[in-house]
N, C-alpha and C positions, 0 to 999 in steps of 0.2 A: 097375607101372602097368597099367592096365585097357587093353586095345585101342583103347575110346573116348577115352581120353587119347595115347596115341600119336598117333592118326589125330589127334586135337585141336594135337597139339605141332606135328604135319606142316603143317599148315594154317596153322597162326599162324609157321612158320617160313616157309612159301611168300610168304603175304600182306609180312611184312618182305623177301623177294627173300633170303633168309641163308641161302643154297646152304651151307655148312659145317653150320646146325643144321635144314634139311632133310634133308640125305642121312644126317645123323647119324642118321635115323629110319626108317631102308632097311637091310634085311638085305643083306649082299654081294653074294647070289645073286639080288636079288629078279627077279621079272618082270612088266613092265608089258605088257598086252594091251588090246586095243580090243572092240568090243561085238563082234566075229566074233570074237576069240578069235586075229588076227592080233599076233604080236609085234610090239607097238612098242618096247621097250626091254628088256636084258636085262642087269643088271647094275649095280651103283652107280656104277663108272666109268663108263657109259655113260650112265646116269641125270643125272650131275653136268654132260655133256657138253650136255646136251639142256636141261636146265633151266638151267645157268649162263647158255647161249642167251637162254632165254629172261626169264627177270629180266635181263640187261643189258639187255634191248630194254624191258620194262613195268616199270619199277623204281617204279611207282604202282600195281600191278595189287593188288586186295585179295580174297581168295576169301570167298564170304559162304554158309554153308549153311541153307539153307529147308527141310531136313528131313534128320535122321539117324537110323538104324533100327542097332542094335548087338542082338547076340545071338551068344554064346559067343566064335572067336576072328573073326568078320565084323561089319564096321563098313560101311553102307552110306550114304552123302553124297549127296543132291539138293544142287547146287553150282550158286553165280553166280559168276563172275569179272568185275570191274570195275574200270576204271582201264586200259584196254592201250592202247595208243597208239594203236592206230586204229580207238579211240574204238566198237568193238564188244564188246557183249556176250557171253558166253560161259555156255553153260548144260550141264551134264554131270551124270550119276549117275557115281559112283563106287563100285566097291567092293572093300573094304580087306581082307586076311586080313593078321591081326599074328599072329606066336608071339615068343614071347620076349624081349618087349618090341620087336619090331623088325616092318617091315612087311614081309611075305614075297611079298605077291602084288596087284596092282592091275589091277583090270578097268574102262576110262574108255568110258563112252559117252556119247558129246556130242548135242550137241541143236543147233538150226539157230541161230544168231547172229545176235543183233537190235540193229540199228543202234539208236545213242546218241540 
């Protein structure tokens, strides 16, 4: 698979809330960071911890991308999130490093959340 297909699979497992073929698309070791570069997450069991969270809570939330920039193994997402329960929006860059078919590294920077 191409990275942009990865990051593609991750997305469409997110938007169904299918935490088993989610994380199935996370390397073991991955690490998730935030736009400083602060660890948010560090690990697939830790990862399944945080997102299982979170799809129980938006099990309507759908992620919608408005522009993707892919070159070699980086896949970069302009991302809307819609559907959460409390009924805000959600705007974030994302950006992906896949090897091996698996996603190694995710860096989320959110953007300010605009009411429905």
């Amino acid at each position: 698979m191409t990275p942009e297909q990865v990051v593609q699979k991750q997305l469409d497992a997110y938007s169904m809330c299918d935490l088993d073929a989610f994380a199935a698309t996370y390397a073991p070791d991955v690490k998730v960071t935030d736009g400083t570069g602060k660890l948010v997450c560090e690990g697939v069991a830790q990862l399944r911890e945080i997102y299982g969270r979170l799809f129980e809570a938006n099990p309507h939330q759908i992620a919608l991308i408005t522009k993707r920039i892919a070159g070699g193994d980086w896949v970069i997402d302009d991302e809307t999130v819609i559907g959460r329960s409390d009924n805000k929006t959600r705007n974030a860059v994302a950006i992906y490093r896949v090897q091996d078919d698996l996603i190694t590294h995710v860096t989320l920077i959110a953007k300010i959340a605009k009411g429905a």
